[in-house]
N, C-alpha and C positions, 0 to 999 in steps of 0.2 A: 518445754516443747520438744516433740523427738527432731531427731535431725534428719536432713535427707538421708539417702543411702549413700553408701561409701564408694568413691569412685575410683580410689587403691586402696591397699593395703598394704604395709611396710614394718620392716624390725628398722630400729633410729639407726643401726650401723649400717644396712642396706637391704634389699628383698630379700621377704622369704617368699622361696620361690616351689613351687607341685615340678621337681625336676623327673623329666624321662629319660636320664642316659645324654648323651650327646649323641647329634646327627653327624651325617658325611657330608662334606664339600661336594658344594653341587653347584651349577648356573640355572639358567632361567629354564621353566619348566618348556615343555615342547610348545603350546601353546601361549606362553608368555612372550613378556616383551621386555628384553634389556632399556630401562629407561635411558640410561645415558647415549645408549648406541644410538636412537631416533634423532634425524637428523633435524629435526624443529626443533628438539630441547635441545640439543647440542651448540644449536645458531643462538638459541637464547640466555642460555648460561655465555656464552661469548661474548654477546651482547655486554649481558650485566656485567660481567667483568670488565669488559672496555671502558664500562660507569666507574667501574669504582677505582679501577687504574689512574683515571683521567681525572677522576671530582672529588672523589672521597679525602674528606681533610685531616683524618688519625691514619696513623700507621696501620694497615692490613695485617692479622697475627692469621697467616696460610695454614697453620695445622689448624688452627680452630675451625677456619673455615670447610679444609675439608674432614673434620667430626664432625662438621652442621651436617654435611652431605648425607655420610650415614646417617647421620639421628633424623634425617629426612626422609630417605628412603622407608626406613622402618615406622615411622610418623605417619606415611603416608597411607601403610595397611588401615588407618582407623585401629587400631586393636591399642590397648589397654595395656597390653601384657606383652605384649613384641617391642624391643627396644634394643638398639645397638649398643656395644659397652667396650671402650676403649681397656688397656689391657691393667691399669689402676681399677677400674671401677671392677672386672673380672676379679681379679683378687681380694676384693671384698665379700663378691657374692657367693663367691667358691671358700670364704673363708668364716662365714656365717654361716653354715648348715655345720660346718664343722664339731660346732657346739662351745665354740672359745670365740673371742676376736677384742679387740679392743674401740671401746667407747663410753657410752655414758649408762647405759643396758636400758632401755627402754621400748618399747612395742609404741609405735603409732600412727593412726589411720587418717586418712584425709577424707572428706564430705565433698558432696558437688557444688556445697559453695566454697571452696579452697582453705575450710577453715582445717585447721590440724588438730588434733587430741592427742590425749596420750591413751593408748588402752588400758597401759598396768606397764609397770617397771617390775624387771627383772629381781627375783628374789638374792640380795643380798650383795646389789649393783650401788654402783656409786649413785644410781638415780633415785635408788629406794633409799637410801642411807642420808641423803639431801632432803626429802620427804616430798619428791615427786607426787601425784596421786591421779590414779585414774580420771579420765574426764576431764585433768585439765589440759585447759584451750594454749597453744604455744603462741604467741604473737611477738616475740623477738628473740634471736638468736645473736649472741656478741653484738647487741645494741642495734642490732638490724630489725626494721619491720619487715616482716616475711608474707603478709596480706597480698593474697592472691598467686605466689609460688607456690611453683610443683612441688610435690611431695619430695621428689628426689633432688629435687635442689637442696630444701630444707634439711635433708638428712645428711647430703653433702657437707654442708655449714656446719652441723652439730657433731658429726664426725670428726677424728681428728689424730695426733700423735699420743704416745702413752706420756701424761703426768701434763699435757696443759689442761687448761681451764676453762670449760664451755659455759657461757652468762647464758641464764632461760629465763626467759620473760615469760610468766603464764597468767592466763584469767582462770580463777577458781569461781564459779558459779557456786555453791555453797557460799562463800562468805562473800559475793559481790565485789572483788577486788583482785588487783594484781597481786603478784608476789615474784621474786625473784631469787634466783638460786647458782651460784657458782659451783660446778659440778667438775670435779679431777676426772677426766677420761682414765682410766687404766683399763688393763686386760679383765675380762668379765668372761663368765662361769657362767653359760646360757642354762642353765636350769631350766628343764621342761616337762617334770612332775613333780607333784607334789602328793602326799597321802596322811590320813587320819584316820582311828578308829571313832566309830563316831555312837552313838547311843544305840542298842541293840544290834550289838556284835556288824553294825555298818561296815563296810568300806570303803571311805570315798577318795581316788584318786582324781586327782585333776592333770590333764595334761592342756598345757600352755603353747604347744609348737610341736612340730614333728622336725629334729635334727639326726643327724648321725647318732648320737649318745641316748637318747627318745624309747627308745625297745629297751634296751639293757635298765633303764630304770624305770619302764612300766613292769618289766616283770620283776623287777627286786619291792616295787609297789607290793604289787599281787601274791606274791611268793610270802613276805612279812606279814600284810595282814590276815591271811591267809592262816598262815600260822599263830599268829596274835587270836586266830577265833574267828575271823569273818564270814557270816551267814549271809550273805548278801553283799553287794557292790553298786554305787553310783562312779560312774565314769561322767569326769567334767568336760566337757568339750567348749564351754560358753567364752568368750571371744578367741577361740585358738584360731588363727587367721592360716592355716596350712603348715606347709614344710611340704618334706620328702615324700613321696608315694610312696616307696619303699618303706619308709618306717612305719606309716599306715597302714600298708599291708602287713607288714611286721606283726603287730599287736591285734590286729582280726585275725590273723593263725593263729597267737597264742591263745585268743579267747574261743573262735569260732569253732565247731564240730568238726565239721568238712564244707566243699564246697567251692562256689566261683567269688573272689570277694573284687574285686572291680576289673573290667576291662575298656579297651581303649582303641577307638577307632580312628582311622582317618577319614579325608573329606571325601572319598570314593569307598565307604563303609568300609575297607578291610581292618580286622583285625590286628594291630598291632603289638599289642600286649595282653597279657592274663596271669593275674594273681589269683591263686585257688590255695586253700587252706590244704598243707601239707598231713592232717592228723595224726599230729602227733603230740599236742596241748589239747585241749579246753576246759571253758572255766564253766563249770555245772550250777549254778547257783542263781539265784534272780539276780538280772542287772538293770538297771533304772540309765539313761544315756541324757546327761542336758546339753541341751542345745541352745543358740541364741544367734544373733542378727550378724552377731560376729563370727559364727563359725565357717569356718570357709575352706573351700579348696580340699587337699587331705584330709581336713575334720570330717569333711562331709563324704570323703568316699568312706571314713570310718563307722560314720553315720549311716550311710546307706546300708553298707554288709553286715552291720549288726542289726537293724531294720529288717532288711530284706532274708536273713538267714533265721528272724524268732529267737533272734539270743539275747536281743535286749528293747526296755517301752523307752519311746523317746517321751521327754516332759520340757518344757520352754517356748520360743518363737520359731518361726520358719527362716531356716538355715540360711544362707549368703544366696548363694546359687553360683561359684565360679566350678563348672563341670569342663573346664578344660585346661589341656595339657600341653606347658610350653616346654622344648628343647634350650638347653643352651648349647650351639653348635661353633666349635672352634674354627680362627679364621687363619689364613698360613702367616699373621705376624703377628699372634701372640694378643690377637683383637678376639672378640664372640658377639654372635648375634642373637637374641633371644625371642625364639617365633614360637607362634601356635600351630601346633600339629596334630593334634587329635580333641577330640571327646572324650569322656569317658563315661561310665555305664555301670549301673548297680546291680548287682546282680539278678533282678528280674525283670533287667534292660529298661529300667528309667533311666531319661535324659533330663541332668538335673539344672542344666545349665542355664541359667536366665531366671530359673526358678524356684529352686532350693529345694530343701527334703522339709514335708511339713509332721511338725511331732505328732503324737499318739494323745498327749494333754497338752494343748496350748494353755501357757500359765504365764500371762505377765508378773514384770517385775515392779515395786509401787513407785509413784509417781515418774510415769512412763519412764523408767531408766533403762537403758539397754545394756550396759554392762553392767557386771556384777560384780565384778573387783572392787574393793575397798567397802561392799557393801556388807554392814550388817550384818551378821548372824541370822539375829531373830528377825528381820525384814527381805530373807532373801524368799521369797514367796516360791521359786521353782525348786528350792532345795528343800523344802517343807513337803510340795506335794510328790518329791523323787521320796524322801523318808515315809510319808504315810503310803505310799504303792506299795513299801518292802516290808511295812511294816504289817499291812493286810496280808499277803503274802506268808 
């Protein structure tokens, strides 16, 4: 049975995150209101304090309480994707785009019923090498039941130092049972293409995440098979849960003609950014683009500008729909806060956001799977009908 839709999206060592640069220190907009400064929440945090002074029967740990404050305030936007980050948890997320970091390498997503998967382990990760597999459901991390925690707890927990030992408890739906797995954290090799020649001089790259290192190996993709003979190109995008805009855009210049390939508004429409294909690349040949439920964030601005510019048929399900862009904005002690600041916009100004980019051939995958990872060859049904388009062609 398919699952709800996914209410985050997560690398197991911390977010991958659609970053725009970092903002400026700033305070409450003209029109806002400093929560703390109000003099009714001011009397009632006092209040509760004088409780827990007076009654509370464990020790009080005061720095915790005030990171509750921040994970509060930003809690309190409702947004998904806004979240405060003490200055450990920054050096995580600034350390996973990187294209290195250490853990256990694995990609995985949480459901709105809090259940966790994994999407696909990292190629040639201590999680793939354990025999991780897509799909499966995590339900204890070092002996803990993790049922109904945040995603970011969970990753908290599975995170770790280089050379201990993270125990996974998972349920494999293929074989109706548990399994478990003791996995050496070490430093991991974020690999985020992959490429094959594939039967009539094909192409198929897959790209898995948009990091720093993300560009430099879709064009040594491209560049090889290219040379190898390639008469054509499938570009994989099917559960790549984001990254970088930058490297997004990156690889729509290398491919694209010319042109706008995504921009990015704020919440009084201006303009804040524009990525336009520099023409000085592109790739001339048919490209076939898959897509699927997982593609998200970056994938989908990738998705849109090749879409919207005629350079390439999408084939699969309708995209994620996460069409906006968070900041991470530094705080004066070495803290960050992580907000939503704009939209963004495909170049013939679709707003993809809530919605997704729907394909050109909608082609499920059989018995309703949503990722493709670990599937099949001859049952991957969207990569059948990306080959027969190239091959009419």
């Amino acid at each position: 049975m398919r699952r709800n839709k996914k209410a985050a999206v997560m690398v197991i060592s911390a977010l991958v995150l659609s970053l725009c640069g970092c903002g400026k220190k700033g305070a409450s907009g003209k029109d806002g209101l400093n929560i703390l400064q109000d003099k009714d929440v001011a009397k009632k945090v006092e209040e509760i304090n004088g409780y827990i002074d007076d009654e509370f029967y464990f020790e009080v740990d005061r720095e915790k309480q005030e990171e509750a404050i921040y994970d509060g305030i930003l809690a309190g936007l409702d947004d998904p994707y806004s979240r405060y980050y003490n200055s450990e948890e920054l050096a995580e997320v600034l350390e996973d785009t990187s294209g290195k970091y250490v853990g256990i390498g694995a990609y995985v997503t949480q459901y709105t019923d809090y259940s966790i998967y994994v999407v696909r382990p990292i190629r040639e990760s201590p999680a793939a090498e354990a025999g991780l597999m897509p799909e499966d459901r995590i339900v204890e991390v070092d002996g803990e039941e993790i049922a109904d925690q945040d995603l970011s707890l969970v990753v908290e927990k599975i995170r770790g130092q280089e050379n201990t030992v993270a125990h996974i408890k998972v349920y494999r739906e293929s074989i109706k049972d548990y399994i478990e797995f003791d996995i050496t954290r070490r430093e991991v090799e974020n690999y985020s293409v992959d490429y094959e020649m594939l039967e009539g001089n094909i192409g198929l790259v897959t790209i898995s995440s948009f990091n720093d290192n993300t560009t430099d190996e879709f064009i040594k993709a491209v560049d090889d098979l290219t040379a190898a003979g390639a008469k054509s190109f499938i570009f994989d995008l099917r559960d790549n849960l984001g990254g970088l805009v930058s490297a997004a855009a990156n690889i729509c210049d290398y491919v694209m003609d010319s042109g706008l390939i995504v921009c990015t508004k704020d919440k009084n429409g201006k303009v804040l950014s524009e990525y336009r294909d520099k023409e000085e690349h592109s790739i001339n040949v048919p490209i076939v683009l898959l897509v699927n439920e997982n593609s998200a964030s970056a994938a989908e601005i990738m998705t849109g500008a090749l879409k919207d510019s005629g350079k390439a048929v999408l084939v699969g399900c309708n995209t994620f729909g996460k069409g906006i862009v968070q900041s991470i904005i530094p705080l004066s002690d070495g803290t960050a806060i992580k907000i939503t600041i704009a939209k963004y916009f495909t170049p013939s100004g679709y707003e993809l956001h809530g919605k997704g980019i729907a394909p050109d051939y909608e082609v499920k995958l059989p018995e309703d799977r949503i990722s493709s990872s670990g599937l099949e060859r001859d049952k991957d049904t969207q990569l059948a009908k990306a080959i027969e388009l190239l091959k009419d062609k």
